[in-house]
C-alpha positions in Angstrom: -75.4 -51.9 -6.9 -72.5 -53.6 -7.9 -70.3 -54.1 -10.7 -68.9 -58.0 -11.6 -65.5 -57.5 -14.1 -65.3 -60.8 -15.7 -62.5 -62.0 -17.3 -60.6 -64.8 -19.0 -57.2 -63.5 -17.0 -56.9 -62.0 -14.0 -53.4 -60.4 -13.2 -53.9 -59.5 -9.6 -50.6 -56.9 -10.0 -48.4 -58.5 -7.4 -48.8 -62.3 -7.6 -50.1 -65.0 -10.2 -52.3 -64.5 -12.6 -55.7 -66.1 -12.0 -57.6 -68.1 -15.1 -61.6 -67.3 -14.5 -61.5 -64.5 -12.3 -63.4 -61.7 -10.8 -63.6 -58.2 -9.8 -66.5 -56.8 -7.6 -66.4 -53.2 -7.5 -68.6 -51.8 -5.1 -68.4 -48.1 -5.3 -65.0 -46.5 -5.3 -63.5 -49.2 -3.1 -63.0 -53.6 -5.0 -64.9 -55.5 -3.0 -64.0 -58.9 -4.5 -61.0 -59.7 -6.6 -60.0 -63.4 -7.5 -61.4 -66.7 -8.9 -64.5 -67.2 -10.2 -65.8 -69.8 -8.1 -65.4 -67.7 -4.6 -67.3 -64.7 -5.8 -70.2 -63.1 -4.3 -73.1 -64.1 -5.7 -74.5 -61.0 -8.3 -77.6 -59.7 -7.1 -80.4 -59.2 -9.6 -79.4 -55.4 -9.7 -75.8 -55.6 -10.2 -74.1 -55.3 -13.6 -71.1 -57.0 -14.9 -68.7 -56.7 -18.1 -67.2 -59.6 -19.6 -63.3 -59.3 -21.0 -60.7 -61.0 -22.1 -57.8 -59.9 -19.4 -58.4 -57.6 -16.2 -55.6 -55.6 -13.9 -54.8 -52.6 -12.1 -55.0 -49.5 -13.4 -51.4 -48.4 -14.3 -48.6 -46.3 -12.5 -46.6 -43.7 -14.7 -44.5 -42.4 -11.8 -42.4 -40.2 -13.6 -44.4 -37.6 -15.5 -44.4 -34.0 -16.0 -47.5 -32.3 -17.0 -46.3 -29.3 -18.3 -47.5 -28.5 -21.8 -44.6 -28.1 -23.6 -44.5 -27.4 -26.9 -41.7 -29.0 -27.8 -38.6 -30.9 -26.5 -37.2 -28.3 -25.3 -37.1 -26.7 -21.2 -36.5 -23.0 -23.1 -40.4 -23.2 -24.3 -41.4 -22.9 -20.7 -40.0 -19.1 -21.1 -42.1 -18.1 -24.0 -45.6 -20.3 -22.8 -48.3 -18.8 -21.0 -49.2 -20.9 -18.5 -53.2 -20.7 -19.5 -51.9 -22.2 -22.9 -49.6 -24.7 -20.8 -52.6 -26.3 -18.8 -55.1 -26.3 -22.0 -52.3 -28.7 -23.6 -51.5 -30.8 -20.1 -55.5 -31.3 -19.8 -55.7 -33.4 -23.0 -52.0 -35.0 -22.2 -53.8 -36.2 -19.0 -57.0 -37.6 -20.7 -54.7 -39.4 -23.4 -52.8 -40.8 -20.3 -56.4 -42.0 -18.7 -57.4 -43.1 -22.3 -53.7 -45.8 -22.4 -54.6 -47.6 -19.3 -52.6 -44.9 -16.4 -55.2 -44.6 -13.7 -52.4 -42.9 -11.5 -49.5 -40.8 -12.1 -46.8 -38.9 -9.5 -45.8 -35.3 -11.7 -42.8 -34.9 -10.7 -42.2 -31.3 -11.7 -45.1 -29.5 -13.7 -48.7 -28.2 -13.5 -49.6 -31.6 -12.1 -50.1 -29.7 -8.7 -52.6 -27.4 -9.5 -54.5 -29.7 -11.9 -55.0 -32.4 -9.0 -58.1 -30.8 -7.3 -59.8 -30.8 -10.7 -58.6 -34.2 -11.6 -59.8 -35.4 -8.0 -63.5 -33.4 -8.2 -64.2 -35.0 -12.0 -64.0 -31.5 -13.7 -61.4 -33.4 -16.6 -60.5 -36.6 -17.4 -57.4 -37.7 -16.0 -55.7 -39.7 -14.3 -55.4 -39.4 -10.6 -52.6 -36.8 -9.8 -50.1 -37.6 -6.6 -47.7 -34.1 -7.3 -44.5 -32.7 -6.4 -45.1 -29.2 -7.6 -42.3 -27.4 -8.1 -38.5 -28.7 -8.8 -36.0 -27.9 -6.3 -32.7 -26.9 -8.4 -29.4 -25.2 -7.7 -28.7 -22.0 -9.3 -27.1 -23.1 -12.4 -28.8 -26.1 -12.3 -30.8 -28.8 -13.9 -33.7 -26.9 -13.4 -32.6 -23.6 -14.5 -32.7 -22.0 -18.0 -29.3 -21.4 -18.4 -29.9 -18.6 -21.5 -31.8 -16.1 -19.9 -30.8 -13.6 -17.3 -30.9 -15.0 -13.7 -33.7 -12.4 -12.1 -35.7 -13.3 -15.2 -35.6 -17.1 -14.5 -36.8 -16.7 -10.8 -39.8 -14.5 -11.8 -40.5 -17.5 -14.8 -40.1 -20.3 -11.9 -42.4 -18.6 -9.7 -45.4 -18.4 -12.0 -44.8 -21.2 -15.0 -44.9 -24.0 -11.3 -41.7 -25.9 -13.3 -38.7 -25.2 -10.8 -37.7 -23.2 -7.8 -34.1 -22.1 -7.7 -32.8 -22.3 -4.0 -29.1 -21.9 -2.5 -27.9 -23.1 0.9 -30.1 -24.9 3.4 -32.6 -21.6 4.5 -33.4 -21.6 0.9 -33.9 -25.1 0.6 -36.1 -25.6 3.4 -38.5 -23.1 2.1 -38.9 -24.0 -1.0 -40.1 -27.6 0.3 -42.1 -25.7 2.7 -44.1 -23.9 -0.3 -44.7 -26.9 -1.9 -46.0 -28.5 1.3 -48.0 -25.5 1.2 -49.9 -26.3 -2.1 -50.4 -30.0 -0.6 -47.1 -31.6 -2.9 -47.2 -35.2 -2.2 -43.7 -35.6 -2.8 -40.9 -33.4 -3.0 -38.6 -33.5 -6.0 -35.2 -32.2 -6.3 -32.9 -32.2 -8.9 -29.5 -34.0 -7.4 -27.4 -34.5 -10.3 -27.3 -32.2 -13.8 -29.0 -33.4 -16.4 -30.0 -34.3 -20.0 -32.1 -30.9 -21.5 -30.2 -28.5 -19.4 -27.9 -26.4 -21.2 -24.9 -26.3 -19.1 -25.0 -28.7 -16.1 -23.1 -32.1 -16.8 -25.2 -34.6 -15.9 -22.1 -36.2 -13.8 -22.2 -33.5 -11.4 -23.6 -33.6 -7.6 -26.1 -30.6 -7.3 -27.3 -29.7 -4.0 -24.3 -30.1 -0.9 -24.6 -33.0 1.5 -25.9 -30.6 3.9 -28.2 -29.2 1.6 -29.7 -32.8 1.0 -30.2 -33.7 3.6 -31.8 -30.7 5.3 -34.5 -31.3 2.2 -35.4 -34.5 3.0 -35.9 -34.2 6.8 -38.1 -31.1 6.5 -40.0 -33.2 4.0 -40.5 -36.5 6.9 -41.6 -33.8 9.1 -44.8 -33.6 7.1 -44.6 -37.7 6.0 -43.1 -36.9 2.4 -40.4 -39.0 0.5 -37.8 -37.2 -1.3 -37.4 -38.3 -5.4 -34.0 -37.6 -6.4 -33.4 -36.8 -10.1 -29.7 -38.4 -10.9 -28.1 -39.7 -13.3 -24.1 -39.5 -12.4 -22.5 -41.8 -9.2 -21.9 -38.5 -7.6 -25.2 -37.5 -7.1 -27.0 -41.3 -6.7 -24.6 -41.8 -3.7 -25.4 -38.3 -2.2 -29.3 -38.9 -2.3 -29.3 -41.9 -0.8 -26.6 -41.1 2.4 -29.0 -38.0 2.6 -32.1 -40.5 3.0 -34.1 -39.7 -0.7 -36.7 -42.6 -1.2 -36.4 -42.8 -5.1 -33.5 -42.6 -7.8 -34.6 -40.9 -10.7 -33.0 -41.9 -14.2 -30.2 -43.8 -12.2 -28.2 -43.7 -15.2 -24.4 -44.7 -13.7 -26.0 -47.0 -10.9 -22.9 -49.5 -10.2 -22.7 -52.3 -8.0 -21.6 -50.0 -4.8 -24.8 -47.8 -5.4 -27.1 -50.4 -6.1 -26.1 -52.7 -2.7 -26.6 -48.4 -0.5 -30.0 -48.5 -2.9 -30.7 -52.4 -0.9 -29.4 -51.2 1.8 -31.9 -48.2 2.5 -34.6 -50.0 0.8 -35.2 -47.0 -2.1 -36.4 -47.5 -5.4 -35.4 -46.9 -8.7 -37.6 -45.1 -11.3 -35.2 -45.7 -14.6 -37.5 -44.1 -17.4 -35.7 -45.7 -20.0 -39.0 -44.4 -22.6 -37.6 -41.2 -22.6 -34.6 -42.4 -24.0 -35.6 -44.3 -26.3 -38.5 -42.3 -27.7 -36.5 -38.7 -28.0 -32.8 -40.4 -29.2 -34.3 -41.5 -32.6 -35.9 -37.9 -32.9 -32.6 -36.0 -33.1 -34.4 -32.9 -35.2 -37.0 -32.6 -32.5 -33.5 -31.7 -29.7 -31.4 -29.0 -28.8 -27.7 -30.5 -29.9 -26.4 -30.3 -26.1 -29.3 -32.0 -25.2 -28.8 -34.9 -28.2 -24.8 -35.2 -27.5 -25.8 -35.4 -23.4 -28.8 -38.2 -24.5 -25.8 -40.3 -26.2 -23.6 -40.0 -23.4 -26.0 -41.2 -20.9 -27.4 -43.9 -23.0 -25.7 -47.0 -23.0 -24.8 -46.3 -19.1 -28.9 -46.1 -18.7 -29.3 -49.3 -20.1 -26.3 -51.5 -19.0 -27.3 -49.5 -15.1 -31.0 -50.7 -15.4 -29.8 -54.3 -16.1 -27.3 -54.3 -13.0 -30.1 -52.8 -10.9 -32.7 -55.4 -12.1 -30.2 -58.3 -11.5 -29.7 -56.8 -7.9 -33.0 -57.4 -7.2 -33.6 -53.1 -6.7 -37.4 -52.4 -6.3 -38.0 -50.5 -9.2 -41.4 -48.7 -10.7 -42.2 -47.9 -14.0 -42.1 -43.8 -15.0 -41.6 -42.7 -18.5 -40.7 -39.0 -18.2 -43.2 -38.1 -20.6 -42.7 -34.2 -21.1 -43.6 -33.3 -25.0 -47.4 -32.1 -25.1 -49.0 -34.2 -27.5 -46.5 -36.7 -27.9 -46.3 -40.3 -26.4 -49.1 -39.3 -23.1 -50.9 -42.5 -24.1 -48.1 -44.6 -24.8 -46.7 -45.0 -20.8 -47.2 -48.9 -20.6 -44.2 -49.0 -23.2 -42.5 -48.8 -20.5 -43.1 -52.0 -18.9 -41.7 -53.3 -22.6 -38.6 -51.6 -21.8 -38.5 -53.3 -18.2 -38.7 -56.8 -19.5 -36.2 -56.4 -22.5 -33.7 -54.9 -19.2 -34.4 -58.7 -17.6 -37.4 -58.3 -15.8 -40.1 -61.3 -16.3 -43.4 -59.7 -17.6 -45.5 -60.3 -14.3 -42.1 -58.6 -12.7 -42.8 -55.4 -15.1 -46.4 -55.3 -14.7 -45.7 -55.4 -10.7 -43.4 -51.9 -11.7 -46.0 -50.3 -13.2 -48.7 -51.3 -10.9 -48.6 -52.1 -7.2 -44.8 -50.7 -6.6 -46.3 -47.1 -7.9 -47.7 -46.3 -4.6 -44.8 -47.3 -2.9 -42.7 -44.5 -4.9 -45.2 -41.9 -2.4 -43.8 -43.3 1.2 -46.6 -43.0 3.9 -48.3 -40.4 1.0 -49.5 -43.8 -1.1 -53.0 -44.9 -1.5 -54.2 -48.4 -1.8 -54.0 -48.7 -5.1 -52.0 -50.5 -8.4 -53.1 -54.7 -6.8 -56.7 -55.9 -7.4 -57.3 -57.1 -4.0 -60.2 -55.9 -1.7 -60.4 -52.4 -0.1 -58.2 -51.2 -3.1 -58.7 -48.6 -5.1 -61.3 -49.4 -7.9 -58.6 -48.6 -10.8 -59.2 -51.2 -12.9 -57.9 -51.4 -16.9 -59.0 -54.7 -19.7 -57.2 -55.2 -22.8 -58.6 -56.9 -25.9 -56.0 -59.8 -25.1 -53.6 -61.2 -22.3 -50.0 -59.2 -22.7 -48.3 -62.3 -20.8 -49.0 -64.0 -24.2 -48.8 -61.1 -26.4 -46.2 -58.3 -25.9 -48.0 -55.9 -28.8 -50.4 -54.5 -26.0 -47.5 -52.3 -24.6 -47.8 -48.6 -25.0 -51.1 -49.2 -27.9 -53.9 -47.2 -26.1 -56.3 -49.0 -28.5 -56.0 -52.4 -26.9 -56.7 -51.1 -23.5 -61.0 -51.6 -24.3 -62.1 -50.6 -20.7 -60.7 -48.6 -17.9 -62.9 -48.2 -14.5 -61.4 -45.2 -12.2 -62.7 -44.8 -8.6 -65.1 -47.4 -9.9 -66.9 -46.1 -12.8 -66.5 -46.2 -16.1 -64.3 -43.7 -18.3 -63.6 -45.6 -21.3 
């Protein structure tokens, strides 16, 4: 029995939008997506919905399901990781609940809540994880406060970070995540923003470190996302071959044209900054005066990188449990007031998402036929009326793996 999606709109996720469409889904797989008038004729079994505007089930590709308490890495010391995982299960449902059908955790619990996710024991999205963070001692990953044995023995059981040094280290650390099945491997290349002591301006990881990480990773067909957000560290990833920039928050015109020039992708997560900046109570102060530093750069790098014509996906580095989970298609808001047209933005946070895994992608984020049956409807069509970003009560339907979960 089949199931006939039929809408006023379609927005196919990478091409133009179709008035009077269709999607068939036929199981877990679309068996028909386009106009009206070429459909398969609906057999007296089959059901169908009627909405205003139909489209892929969204890409976050930049998420951390960690169940933090608060915006603040030094929680991860003083959580239990049973406590963790009971906040990252609702963080995920609120995700499924805002129209993300699909996310890449990019540091978190995201690894071991996959198999659950997959088998239908929560609501979630689907979960394509990088397990744990590979970080320099002393680096973005680290908790720079607490004593350094202390910090390993945290890493090993909270599933955050790994701390590794030189390139044996290195290689094993991607080797136990490939162990758990990561999808991607995720490494910290450049300090960062809610570190302590790291400037985000700084390379982390040698060149020989780098690149040792991501050929052990295309041994096992994984793409490397590099977290950066000084020039130091953007150029380093991609010489070194990483598949994604992370933040990109100094991207010039030299690093964009290498970016073009080894065909990676950018994952700005300019939500992040524009959710937590305003919040200056809910921050650590180095974390607030390193936010400022990096801000304007962010947004004056995402508009050079969008004008280059950079493939780009959408990712909000959601980490606060409780906060913002539902609110991820803001970010294709964010995308369009950078430059981007609004079928341009809904392409990042749709069909480029699976592109951010390398050979690890599914067929998923287009309506087209043999794709995943992700599929999200909204109470109106956002190419006419902005308002639907990051409101998880306009999204009225979502379909996942074909059926029905709100």
């Amino acid at each position: 029995m089949a199931h006939h999606i039929i809408a006023d709109v379609l927005i196919p996720g990478r091409g133009d939008p179709i008035s009077g469409g269709v999607v068939v889904l036929d199981g877990d797989v679309i068996d028909y997506a386009g106009p009206a008038s070429a459909a398969p004729t609906r057999a007296a079994e089959d059901s169908f919905t009627e909405v205003p505007v139909v489209m892929p089930g969204l890409w976050d590709c930049h998420t951390h399901f960690a169940g933090m308490p608060g915006a603040n890495i030094e929680a991860l010391a003083m959580t239990h990781p049973i406590t963790a995982t009971a906040r990252a299960v609702a963080d995920a449902a609120a995700m499924l609940d805002g129209g993300v059908t699909s996310v890449r955790d990019v540091g978190g619990l995201g690894l071991r809540m996959a198999p659950a996710a997959k088998d239908g024991s929560m609501k979630s999205p689907a979960i394509y994880a990088a397990g744990r963070i590979l970080s320099t001692t002393g680096g973005h990953g680290d908790l720079h406060s607490f004593p350094l044995d202390f910090v390993h023995q945290l890493t090993c059981n909270n599933e955050f970070s790994i701390l590794c040094d030189g390139v044996p280290e290195v290689l094993k650390a991607v080797r136990i995540n490939l162990r758990h099945n990561a999808r991607v491997i995720k490494i910290c290349a450049s300090g960062g923003v809610m570190s302590e002591v790291d400037h985000p301006m700084h390379q982390q990881f040698s060149n020989e470190e780098l690149a040792a990480i991501v050929q052990e990773a295309a041994r096992s067909e994984r793409v490397v996302a590099a977290h950066c957000h000084g020039k130091a560290g953007i150029m380093a990833a991609l010489h070194a071959g990483c598949h994604t920039i992370e933040h990109g928050s100094f991207l010039d015109e030299e690093a964009c044209d290498l970016m073009l020039e080894h065909d990676a992708m950018l994952v700005p997560t300019r939500f992040v900054i524009e959710a937590l900046l305003p919040q200056m109570e809910m921050l650590p102060r180095y974390a607030y005066e390193k936010g400022l530093m990096v801000a304007d750069a962010h947004a004056a790098s995402l508009k050079l990188a969008i004008a280059k014509g950079v493939r780009i996906a959408a990712g909000c580095d959601i980490f606060v449990s409780g906060q913002m989970y539902g609110q991820s298609s803001l970010e294709i808001m964010h995308l369009i007031n950078a430059g981007m047209t609004d079928l341009e933005a809904i392409e990042a946070a749709t069909a480029s998402g699976p592109e951010t895994l390398g050979p690890q992608g599914p067929r998923s984020g287009q309506l087209r036929q043999g794709f995943d049956a992700d599929v999200i409807a909204f109470d109106t069509n956002p190419l006419d009326d902005r308002s639907v970003w990051g409101d998880a009560k306009r999204v009225t339907h979502v379909w996942q793996s074909g059926a029905q979960v709100k």
